[in-house]
N, C-alpha and C positions, 0 to 999 in steps of 0.2 A: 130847579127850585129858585124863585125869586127872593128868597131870603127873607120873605113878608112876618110880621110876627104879630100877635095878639099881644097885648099888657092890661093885664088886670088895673082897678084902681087901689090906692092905697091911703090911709090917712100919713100926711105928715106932720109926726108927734110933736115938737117946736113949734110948725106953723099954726098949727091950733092954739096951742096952750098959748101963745104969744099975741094971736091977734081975734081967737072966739070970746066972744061976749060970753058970758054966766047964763043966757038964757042959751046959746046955741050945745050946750051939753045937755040939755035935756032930749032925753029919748036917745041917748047914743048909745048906751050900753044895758044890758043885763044882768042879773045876777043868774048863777046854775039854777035858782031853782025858776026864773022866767021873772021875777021881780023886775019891775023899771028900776033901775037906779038913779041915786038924784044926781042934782047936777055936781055937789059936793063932790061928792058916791068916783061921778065919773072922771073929772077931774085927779082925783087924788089915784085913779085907776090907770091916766095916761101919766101922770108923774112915774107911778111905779115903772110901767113901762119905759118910761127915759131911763129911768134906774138903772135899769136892766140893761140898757143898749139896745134897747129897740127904738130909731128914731124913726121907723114907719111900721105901721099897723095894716094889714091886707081886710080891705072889704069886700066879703064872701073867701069864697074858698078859693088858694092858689097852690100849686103843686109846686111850684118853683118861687118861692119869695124869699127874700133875705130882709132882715131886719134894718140893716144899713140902708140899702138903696131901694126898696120895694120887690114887684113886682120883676121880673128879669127876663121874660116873655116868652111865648110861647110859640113856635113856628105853624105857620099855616097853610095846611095844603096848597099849591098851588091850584087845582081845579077850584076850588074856595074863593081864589083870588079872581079867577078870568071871568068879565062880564062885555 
């Protein structure tokens, strides 16, 4: 095994909130029932999320993410890797 790994992407919660403009939170999140949220909406949605001690958010699904540091990777066959 080469040790090769995949990593998901993740949002980080700080680096957004510190340097997205008001327009780039539009269309970032949902509500449960599929509503767009506004940009207010989602904003005060990554605030929560600091709250909480999630300084990274996983975009899409990740089996192994941690709040703290993201994404934490995932190993990749070797036969995957040989080209």
């Amino acid at each position: 095994m080469s040790g090769a790994r995949s990593i998901h992407l993740s949002l980080d919660v700080k680096g957004f909130l510190a340097n997205a403009p008001k327009s780039r939170y539009r269309g970032m999140f949902r509500h449960d029932d599929g509503r767009q949220m506004t940009p207010d909406e989602a904003k005060y949605h990554l605030l929560d999320a600091l709250a909480a001690g999630n300084e990274f958010l996983p975009i899409g699904k990740c089996d192994n993410f941690d709040p703290k540091s993201g994404c934490l990777g995932h190993p990749i066959a070797e036969e995957s890797c040989a080209s």
